[in-house]
VOGU-3710 file (C-alpha; in Angstrom, 3 decimals, decimal comma):
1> xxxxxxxxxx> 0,000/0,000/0,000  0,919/3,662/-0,734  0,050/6,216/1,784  -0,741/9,847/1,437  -0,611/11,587/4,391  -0,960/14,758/6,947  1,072/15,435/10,149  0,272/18,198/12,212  3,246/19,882/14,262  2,348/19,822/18,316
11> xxxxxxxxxx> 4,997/22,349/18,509  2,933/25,000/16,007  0,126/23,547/14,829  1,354/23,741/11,185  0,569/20,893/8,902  2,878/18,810/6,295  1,417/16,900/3,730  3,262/13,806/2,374  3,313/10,454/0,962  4,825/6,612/1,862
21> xxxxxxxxxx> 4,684/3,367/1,933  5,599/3,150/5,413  3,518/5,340/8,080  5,436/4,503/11,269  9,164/4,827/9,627  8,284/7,654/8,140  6,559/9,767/11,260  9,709/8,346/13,359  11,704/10,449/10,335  10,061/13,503/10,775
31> xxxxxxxxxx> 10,258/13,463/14,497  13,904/12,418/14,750  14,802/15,264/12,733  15,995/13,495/9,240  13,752/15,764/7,259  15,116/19,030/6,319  10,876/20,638/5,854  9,785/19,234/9,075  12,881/18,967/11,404  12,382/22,131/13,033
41> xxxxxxxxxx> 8,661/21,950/14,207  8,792/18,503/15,932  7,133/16,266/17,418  4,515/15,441/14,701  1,413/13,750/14,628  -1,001/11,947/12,080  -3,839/14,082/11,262  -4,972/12,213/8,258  -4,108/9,961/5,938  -5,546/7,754/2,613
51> xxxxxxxxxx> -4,289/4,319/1,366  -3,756/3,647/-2,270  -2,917/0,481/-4,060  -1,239/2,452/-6,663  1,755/4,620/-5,798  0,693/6,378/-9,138  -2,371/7,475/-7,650  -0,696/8,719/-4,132  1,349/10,688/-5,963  -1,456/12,730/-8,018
61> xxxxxxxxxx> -3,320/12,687/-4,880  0,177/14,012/-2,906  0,172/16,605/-5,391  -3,178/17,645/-5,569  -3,104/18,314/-1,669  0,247/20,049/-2,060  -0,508/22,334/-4,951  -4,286/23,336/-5,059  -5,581/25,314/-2,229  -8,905/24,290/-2,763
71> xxxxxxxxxx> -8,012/20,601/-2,075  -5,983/21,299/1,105  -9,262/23,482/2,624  -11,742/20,931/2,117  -9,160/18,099/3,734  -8,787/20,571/6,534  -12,768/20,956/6,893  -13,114/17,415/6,558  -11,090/16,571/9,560  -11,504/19,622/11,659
81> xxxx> -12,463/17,910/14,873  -9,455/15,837/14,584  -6,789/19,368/13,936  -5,887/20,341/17,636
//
């Protein structure tokens, strides 16, 4: 499975949308520091995220969240009990 999906900083409340194949490895990277976008806001936490079958679909998904603000404010309004 490919994953597509949003951390939310505890330190700022910022988000970072992403995409892996591995959820757990790849929060433990963001909070260990290993990622030059996220290292400076940790810890993180899942907010979010999709499963795909198809990395080619988690990327047009990863990059339809990333680049079109209309798609990141209805994710946000979708899970806007769940954004502390």
């Amino acid at each position: 499975m490919y994953y597509v999906y949003i951390i939310q900083s505890s330190k700022n409340k910022i988000l970072y949308f992403g995409r892996t194949r591995d959820l757990d490895k790849r929060l433990s990277g963001h909070n260990s520091g290993s990622n030059f976008s996220t290292r400076d806001n940790c810890p993180w936490e899942y907010v979010y995220f999709e499963g795909y079958k198809s990395e080619k679909d988690a990327v047009d998904r990863e990059l339809k969240l990333k680049n079109y603000v209309n798609a990141r404010t209805y994710i946000k309004k979708r899970i806007k009990h769940g954004l502390s």
